[in-house]
MARNUKE-652989 format. One record per residue (C-alpha): residue in three letters; x, y, z. Coordinates in steps of 0.001 Angstrom, whole numbers, padded with zeros to 6 digits, always signed. Layout:
N
ALAXYZ/...
***
This chain:
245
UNK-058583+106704+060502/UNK-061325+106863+062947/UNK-063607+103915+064181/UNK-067299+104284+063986/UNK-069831+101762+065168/UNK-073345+101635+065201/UNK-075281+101921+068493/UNK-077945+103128+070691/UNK-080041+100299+068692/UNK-081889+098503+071663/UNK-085726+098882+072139/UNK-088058+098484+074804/UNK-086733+095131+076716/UNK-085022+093994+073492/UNK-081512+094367+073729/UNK-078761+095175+070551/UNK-075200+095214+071272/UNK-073049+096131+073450/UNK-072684+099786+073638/UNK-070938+099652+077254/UNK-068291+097605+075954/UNK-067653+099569+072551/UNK-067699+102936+073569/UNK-064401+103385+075440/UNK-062484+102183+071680/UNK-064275+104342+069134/UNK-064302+107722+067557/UNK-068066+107937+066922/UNK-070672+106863+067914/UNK-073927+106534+065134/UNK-077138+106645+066963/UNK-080370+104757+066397/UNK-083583+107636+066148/UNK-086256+105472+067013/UNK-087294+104411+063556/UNK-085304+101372+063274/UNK-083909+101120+066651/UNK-083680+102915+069965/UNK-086512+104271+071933/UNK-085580+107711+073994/UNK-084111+105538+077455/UNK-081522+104012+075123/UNK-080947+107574+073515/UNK-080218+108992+077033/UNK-078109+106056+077770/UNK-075850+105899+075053/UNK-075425+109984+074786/UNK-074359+109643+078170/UNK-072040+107128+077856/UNK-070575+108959+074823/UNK-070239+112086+076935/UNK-068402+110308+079561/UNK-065695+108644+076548/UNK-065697+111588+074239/UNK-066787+109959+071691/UNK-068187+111959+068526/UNK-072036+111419+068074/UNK-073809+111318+064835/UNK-077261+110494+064439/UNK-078207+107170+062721/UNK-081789+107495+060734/UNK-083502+104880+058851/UNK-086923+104284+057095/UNK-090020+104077+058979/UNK-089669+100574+059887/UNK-089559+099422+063376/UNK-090434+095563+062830/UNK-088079+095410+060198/UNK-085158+097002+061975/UNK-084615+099460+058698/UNK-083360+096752+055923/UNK-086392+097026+053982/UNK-086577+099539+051475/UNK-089430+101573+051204/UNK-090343+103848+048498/UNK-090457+107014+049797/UNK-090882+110072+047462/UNK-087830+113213+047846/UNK-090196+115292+050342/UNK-090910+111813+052659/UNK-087008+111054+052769/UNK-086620+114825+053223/UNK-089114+114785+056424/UNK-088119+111582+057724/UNK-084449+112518+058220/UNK-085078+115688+059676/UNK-087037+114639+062316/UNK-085229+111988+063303/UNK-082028+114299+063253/UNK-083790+116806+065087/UNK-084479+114574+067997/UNK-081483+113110+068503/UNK-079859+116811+067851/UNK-081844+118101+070807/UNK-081156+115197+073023/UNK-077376+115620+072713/UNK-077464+119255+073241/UNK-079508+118485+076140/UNK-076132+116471+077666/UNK-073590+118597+076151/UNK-072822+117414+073278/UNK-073039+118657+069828/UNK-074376+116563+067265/UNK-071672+116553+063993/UNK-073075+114143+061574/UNK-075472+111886+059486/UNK-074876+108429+058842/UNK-078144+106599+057032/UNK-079362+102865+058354/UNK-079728+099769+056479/UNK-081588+099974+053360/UNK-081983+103900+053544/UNK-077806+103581+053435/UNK-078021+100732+050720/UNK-080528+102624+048543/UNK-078602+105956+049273/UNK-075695+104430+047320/UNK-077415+102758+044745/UNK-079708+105434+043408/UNK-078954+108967+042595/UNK-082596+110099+043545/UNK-082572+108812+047355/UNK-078887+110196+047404/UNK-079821+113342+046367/UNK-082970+113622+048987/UNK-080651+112595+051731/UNK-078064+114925+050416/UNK-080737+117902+050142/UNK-081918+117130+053716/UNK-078340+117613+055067/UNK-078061+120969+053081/UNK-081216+122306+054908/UNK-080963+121572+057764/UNK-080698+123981+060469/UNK-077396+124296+060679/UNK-074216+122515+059260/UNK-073571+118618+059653/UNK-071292+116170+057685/UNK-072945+113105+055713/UNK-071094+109932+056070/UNK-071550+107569+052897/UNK-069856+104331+051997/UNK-065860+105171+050209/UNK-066051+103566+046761/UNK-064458+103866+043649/UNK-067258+106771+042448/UNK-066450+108676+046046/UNK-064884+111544+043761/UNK-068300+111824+041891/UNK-069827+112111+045253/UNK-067727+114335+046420/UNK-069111+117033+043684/UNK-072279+116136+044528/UNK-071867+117256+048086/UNK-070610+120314+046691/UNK-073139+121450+044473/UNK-075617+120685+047453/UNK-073114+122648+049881/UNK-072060+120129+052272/UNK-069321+117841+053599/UNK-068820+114478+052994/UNK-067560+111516+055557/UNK-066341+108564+053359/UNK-066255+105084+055178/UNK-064601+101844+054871/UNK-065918+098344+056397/UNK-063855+096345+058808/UNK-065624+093547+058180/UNK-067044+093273+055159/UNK-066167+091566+051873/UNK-066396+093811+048819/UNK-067282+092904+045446/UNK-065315+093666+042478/UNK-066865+097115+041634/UNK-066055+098222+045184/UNK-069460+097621+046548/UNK-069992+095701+049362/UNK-070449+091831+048355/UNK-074162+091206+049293/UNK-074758+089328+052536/UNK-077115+086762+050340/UNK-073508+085789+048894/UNK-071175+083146+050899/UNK-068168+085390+052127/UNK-069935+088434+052637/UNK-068896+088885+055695/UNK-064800+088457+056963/UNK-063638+086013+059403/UNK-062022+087425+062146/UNK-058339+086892+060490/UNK-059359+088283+057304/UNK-060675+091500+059123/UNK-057855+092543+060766/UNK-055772+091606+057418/UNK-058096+094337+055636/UNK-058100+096876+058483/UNK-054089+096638+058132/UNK-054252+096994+054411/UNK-056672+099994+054403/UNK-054901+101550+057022/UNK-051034+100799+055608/UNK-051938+101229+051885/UNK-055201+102997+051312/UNK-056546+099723+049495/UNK-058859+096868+049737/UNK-058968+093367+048129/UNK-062203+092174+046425/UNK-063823+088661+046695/UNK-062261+088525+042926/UNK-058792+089425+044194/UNK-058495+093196+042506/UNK-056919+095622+044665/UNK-058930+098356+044989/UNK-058033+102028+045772/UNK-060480+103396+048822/UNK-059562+106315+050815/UNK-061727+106262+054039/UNK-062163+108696+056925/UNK-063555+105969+058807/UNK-063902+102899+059889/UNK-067145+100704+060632/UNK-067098+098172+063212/UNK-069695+095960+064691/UNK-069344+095003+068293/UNK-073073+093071+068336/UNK-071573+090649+070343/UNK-068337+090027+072672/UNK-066410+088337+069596/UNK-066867+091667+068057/UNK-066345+093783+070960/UNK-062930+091843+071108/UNK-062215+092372+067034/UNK-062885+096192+068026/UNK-060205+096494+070628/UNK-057953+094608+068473/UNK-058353+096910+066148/UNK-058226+099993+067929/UNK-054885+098984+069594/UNK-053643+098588+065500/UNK-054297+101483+064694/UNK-053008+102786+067663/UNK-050039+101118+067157/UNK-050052+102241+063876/UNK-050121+106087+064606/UNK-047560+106108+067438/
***
């Protein structure tokens, strides 16, 4: 299983995460595009610091909404979700090729990623937009229990799916993730590492309701906004690790 985290988010003198810190203990790297997060400096930056850890970089779009850091939804027709994610794509596409790396996938934002999950017609736009692009690039979406419905989705649109677990998220009993309005929503630091090990050992999550669940994940999203998290991530990295060898 491979870690993913979400970075390159920092704008102008405001400052998200901790990219330094994270990049040496994940897989891949998910990139802001400017529309939520990350101006071109922090692009450079963290595509360069991915180069130098050879780390996989994906690009990380969002809705057009900068003040809102992409968690509000906006209701963009097919042809504006269409146009939104290729440009963003394209720019970070061109900025990786300009530092030698090669730009593999698409993971949505906030409430583009929420609303991609939750309604067939933004899932198929963001699907579509993948399919024409300019050449071939994997979508990452959120592993759930309809991930085999997606799956033939993908397919009748051409293109490869990316299925992801969260390390640190609780999930509600239809294998959603438990909204963050809820108490619980998101793990302590002891019941994180209890569901990495359980996704990683047995393929399987446990809801807020106690059902076991059955999620089979490519990767793994971790959060290192801060150096609690930064510490979760190496914890985690040396489990799987450990795990593997």
């Amino acid at each position: 299983m491979l870690l993913n985290c979400d970075l390159g988010e920092s704008y102008g003198s405001w400052s998200m995460g901790l990219d330094s810190q994270v990049m040496p203990y994940i897989d891949q790297a998910n990139i802001g595009c400017g529309f939520h997060g990350g101006d071109p400096l922090t692009i450079r930056k963290t595509l360069t610091l991915a180069a130098e850890h050879e780390v996989a970089v994906g690009a990380h779009p969002a809705y057009p909404d900068l003040v809102g850091f992409g968690r509000r939804s906006m209701n963009l027709s097919s042809d504006e979700i269409i146009a939104n994610l290729h440009y963003q794509t394209a720019a970070l596409d061109g900025m990786a090729s300009t530092h030698g790396l090669t730009l593999s996938y698409v993971k949505p934002h906030g409430a583009l990623y929420n609303d991609m999950m939750a309604s067939s017609r933004v899932r198929q736009a963001v699907m579509q937009a993948i399919a024409s692009y300019h050449r071939p690039l994997v979508l990452m979406l959120q592993a759930t229990p309809a991930s085999a419905s997606h799956h033939e989705e993908a397919q009748t649109h051409g293109i490869r799916l990316s299925l992801e677990a969260f390390a640190d998220r609780c999930y509600d009993d239809d294998g959603s993730l438990l909204s963050r309005a809820r108490e619980g929503a998101v793990h302590s630091r002891e019941r994180m590492l209890e569901q990495v090990s359980q996704l990683y050992s047995n393929g399987t999550i446990t809801t807020i309701g106690g059902l076991v669940i059955e999620l089979r994940a490519d990767s793994l999203c971790v959060h290192g906004d801060n150096p609690e998290g930064v510490s979760s991530i190496q914890t985690i990295r040396a489990l799987i690790d450990k795990s593997t060898s």
